[in-house]
N, C-alpha and C positions, 0 to 999 in steps of 0.2 A: 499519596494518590491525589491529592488538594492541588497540586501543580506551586507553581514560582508565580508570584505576584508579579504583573508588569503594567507598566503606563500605558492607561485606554490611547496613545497616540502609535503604540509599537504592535499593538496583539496581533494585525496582521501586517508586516513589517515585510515578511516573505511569501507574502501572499503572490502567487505567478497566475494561480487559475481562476481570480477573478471571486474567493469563496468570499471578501468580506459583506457583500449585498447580502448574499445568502445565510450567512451568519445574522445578521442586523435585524432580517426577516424573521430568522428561527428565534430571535431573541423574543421581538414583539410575540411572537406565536404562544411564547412562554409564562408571559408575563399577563397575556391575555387569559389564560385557563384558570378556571376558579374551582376548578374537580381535581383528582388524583386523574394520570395520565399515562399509559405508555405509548413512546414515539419512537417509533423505529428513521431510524438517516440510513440511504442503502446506495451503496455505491459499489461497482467492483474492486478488483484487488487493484491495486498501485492505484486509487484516482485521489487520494489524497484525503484518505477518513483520518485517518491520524493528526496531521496537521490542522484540518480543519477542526477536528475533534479539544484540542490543545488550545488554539488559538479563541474556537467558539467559549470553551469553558472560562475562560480569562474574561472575553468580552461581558457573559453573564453575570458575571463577579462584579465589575466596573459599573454594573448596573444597579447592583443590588442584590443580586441571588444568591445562594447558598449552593456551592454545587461540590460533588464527589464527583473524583476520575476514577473509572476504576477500570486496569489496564490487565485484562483477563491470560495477558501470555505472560504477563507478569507472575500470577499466582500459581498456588499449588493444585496442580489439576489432580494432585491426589486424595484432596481431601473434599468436606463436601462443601457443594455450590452454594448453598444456605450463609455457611460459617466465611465461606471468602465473603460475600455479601455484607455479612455483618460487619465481619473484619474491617474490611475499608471505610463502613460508618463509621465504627469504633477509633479508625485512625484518625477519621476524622476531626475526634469533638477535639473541644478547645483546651490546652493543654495547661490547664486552672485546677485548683481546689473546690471551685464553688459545688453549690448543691446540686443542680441538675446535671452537671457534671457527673460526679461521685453515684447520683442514682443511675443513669444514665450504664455507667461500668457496674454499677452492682446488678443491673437489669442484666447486661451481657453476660453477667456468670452464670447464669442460669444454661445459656445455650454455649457457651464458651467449654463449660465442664466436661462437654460433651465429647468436643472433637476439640480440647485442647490444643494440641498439635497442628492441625491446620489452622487454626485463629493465631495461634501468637506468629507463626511464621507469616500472615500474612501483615499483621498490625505491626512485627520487628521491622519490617524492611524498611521503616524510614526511622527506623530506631528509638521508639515506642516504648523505652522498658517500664515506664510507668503503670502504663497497660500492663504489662505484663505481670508486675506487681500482684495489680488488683483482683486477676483473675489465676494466681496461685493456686488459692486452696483448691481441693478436689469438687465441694459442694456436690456430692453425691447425696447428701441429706434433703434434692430439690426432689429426687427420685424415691418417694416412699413404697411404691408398688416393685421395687427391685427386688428384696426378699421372697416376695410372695409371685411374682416373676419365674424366679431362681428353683424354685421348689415346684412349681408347675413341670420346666424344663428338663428337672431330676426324673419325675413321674413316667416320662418319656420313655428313658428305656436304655440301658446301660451303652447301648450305641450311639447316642449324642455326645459328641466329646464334649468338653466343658468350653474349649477356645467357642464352641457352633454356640453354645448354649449361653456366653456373653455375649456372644455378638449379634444375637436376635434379640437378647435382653436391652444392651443397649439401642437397636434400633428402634421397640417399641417403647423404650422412654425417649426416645428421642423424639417423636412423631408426636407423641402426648406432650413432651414440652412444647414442641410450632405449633402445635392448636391451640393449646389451652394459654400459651404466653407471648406467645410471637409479636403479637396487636401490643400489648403492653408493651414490650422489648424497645419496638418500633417506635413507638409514640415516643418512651422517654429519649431514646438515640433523637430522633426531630426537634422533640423541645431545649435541649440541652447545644444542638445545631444551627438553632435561630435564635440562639439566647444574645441577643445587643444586636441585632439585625433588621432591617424593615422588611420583613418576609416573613410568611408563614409556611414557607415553604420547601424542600431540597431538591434540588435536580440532582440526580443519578446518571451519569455519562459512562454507561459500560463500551467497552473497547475491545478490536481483537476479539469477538467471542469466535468469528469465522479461520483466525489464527490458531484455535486451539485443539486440540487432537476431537474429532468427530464422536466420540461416547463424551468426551465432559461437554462439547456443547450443547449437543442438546439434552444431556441431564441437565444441565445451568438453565438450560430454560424448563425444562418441566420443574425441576425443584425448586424456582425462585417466582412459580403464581402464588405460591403463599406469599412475596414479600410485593410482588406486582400489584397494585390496585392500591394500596393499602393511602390511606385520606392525608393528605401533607406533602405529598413525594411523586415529583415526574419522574421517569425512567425514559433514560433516551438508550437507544441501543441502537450503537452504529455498526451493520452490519453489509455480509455480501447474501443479500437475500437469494440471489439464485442457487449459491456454493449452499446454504441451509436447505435451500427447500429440495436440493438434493439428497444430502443427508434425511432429512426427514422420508421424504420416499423410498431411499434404502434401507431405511431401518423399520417404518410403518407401513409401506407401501404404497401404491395409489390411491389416492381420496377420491371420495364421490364429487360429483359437481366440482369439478376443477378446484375446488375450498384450499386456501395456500395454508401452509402450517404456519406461519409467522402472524394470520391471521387472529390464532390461539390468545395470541399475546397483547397484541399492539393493536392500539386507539386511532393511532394517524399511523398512516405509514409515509416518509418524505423521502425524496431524489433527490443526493449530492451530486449535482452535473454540471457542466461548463459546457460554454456554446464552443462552437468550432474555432469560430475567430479566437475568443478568449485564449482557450490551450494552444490554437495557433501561435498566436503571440508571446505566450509562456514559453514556447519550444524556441522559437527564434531569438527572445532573450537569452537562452540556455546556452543554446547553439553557440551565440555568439562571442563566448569565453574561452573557445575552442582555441589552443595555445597553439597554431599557425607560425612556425617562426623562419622559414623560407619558401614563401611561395612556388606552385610551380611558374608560372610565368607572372608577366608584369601584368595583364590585359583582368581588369577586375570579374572577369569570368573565372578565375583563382582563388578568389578574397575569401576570408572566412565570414562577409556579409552575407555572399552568395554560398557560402555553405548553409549557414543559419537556415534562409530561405528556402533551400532545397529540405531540411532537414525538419521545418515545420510542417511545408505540405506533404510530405512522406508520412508525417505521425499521423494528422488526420487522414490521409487516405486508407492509411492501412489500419486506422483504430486503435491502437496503440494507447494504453493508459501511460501516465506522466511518466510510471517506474521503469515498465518497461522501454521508454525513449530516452531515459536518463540510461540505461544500463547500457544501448545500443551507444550514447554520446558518447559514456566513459571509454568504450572500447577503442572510438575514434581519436580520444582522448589522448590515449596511453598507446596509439599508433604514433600520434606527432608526438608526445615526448620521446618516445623510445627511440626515432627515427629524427630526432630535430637535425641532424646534419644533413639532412638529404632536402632535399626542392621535394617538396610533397603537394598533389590535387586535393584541398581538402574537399571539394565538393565531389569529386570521383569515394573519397573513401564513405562519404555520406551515402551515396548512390549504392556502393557494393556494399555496406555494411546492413542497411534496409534492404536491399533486395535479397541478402542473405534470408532473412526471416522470413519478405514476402513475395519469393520471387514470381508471383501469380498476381501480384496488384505492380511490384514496380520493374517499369521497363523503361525501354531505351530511349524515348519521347520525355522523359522526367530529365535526363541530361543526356543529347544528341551524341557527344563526343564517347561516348561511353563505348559506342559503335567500334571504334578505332583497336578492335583484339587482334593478338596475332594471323588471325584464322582468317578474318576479313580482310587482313592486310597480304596474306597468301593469296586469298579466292580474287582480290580487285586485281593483282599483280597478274595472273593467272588468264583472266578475263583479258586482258589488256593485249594479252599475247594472243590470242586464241582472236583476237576482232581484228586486230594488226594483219595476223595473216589472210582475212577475210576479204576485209573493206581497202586495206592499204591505205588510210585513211589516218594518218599519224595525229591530223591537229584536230580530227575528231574526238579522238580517243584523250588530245589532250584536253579539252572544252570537257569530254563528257567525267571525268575523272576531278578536274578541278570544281566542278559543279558540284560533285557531288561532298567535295571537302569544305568547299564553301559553304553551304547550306546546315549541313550535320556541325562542323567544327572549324570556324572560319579559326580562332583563337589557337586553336593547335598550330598553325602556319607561322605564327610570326615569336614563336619561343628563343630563347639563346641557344645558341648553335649545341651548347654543351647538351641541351636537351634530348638531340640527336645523335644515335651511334651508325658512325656513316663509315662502314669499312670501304667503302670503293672511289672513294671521291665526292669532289663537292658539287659534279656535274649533272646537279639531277633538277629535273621541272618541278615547277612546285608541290602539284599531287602527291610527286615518288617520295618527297620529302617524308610525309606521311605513313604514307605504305610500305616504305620499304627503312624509312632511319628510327621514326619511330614507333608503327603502331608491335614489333617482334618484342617490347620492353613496354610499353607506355602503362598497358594494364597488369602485366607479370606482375610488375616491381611494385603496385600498390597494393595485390592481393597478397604477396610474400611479406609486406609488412602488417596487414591485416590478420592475416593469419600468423604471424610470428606473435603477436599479442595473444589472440586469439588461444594461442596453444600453451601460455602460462599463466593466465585468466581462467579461477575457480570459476566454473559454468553455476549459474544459478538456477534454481527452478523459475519455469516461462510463469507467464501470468495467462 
């Protein structure tokens, strides 16, 4: 849960959303605090806690700090909040013989004994057995009041089964070890974690806790104010504070005075965000790898630049977190591979693939040509008949038709002839070109490969 070591020139190497300022900021912020702290970072889902969460901890390190990751989809939500906690200290310390070391693990048997089971599976996962070793034996000899426990619960009354009658016994030893030991526990886990370091300090980078099934997260946070506050040790928690403070209202109900549950917790509360332009420009980097490999026409109103373009001002308009924009790309993605033999609009499948989602923010002014559906190419054909017999008026009708192709989609006009399906001949004005060879195919053919992805593409939950 410590992460991979990498060179303070790479930590944000993939950085698209502009977080390493905001990283350098939160760094200073850390290194400033001379108390014990908890800092909540809140960002919604897909805006990039993970990454920045990864990348932040790395820069920490390069500075000097002492930091734990601790990646809560990771662990065992079966076991308790407390013991995953410790767990990832425990995985943490330095994989030495020295003394504060050794006290360090012999401290954790104490609470270890306890819920066995969740502790070793969460300190095995990076393959730990040393740990594992040391916290073997049973040390039930921490728990003296167990007997006398035991024999209370008997008094009870032949209706207590014995399973009920440990497992209240265990809970109230359990509860008397984090009081009476926890502080101690703690302390040696810290000094054993700043032993050859210039800090007195650990930061704690819990992760995903909004990831994790709704009962263990916010047991994770009621059962871990015993290890919250405690003198040596930031706790950053990067969370989706809206998705919590829903949870907390379904499960507690409304608070008086508007009071946030998250308040409970956290010291600072800080905003993971990026300015518009920034993600702008993250999307239009994105965009622009979009694997294009015959355009539909020559005229750079085709280009996968102008797809890029179309497909960053669509993210920010419609709000769109990074994940959600990446999942909409891929789809366009795996449109042009799937379809690379065909002359493909990438910026049309930009256009219908966003609008799919938002078809209440993006319209037909985002890309004019879009206009050009069979239905329209009926109704102008249609129109044309119906004013002909009116006005008699033929090179009006041509004027007011060319007008209106020129203005919406000059670019459609000057395509390779193949672009057009002209069952009747090559005898038509420029408009009819349009209206009648291509707009019965133009948009078909891009939705049927849209949707030909579309329909062997696992759907993901929306954000």
């Amino acid at each position: 849960m410590t992460g991979v070591d990498r060179s303070p020139e790479d930590v944000w190497a993939n950085d698209r959303l502009g977080y390493g300022e905001i990283g350098k900021a939160f760094t200073n912020l850390v290194q400033s605090l001379d108390s014990e702290k908890v800092i909540s970072i809140e960002a919604g889902f897909g805006r990039g806690k993970t990454f920045f969460r990864r990348a932040w901890a790395q820069q920490l390190r390069n500075a000097g700090e002492v930091v734990v990751e601790v990646d809560l989809q990771q662990s065992d939500h079966s076991g308790d909040p407390v013991i995953t906690l410790l767990g990832a200290l425990v995985e943490a310390l330095p994989k030495s013989k020295n003394s504060k070391s050794q006290k360090a693990l012999e401290s954790a048997k104490k609470v270890g004994a306890l819920s066995m089971r969740a502790l070793t599976r969460a300190i095995l996962k990076e393959g730990a057995e040393e740990v594992f070793e040391a916290l073997s034996d049973a040390a039930i000899d921490q728990l003296e009041d167990f007997n006398a426990l035991d024999d209370i619960i008997k008094g009870v009354g032949g209706e207590m089964s014995k399973v009920a009658g440990q497992l209240i016994t265990s809970q109230m030893a359990a509860e008397r070890v984090r009081k009476t030991e926890l502080p101690d526990q703690l302390e040696a886990l810290r000094t054993a974690l700043i032993d050859g370091v210039n800090s007195e300090r650990v930061v704690v980078i819990i992760d995903e806790l909004d990831r994790c099934h709704p009962e263990y997260a916010i047991s994770f946070l009621e059962a871990t104010k015993l290890i919250f506050g405690r003198s040596g040790f930031v706790f950053c928690l990067m969370v989706n504070a809206a998705y919590l403070e829903n949870l907390a209202k379904h499960r507690f109900g409304v608070v008086q005075n508007d009071e946030k549950y998250l308040d409970k917790f956290v010291d600072i509360r800080l905003k993971l965000d990026t300015q518009p332009e920034t993600f702008k420009t993250a999307v239009y980097e994105l965009a622009c790898d979009l694997p294009l490999k015959i355009p539909y026409g020559d005229n750079d109103a085709f280009s996968v630049e102008r797809a890029a373009e179309l497909a960053s001002t669509l993210a920010v308009e419609c709000g769109f977190s990074m994940r959600k924009t990446e999942r909409i790309l891929l789809k366009i993605e795996l449109a042009l591979r799937c379809y690379a033999d065909r002359r493909l609009d990438a910026p049309l499948l930009v256009f219908m693939a966003f609008q799919d989602e938002r078809p209440d923010i993006v319209k037909e002014s985002y890309l004019p040509r879009s206009f050009l559906t069979p239905e329209e190419g009926k109704k102008r054909l249609a129109s044309a008949n119906n004013d002909f017999a009116r006005f008699q008026d033929e090179s009006k009708l041509d004027h007011e038709r060319n007008k209106l192709v020129l203005e919406k989609a000059p670019e459609l006009l000057d395509l390779p002839k193949d672009r057009y399906i002209n069952p009747k001949g090559n005898n038509y004005k420029p408009w009819a070109w349009a209206f009648i060879a291509l707009a019965p195919h133009y948009i078909p053919s891009h939705r049927k490969a849209l949707d030909g992805v579309a329909a062997v593409l696992v759907s993901q939950v929306t954000d």
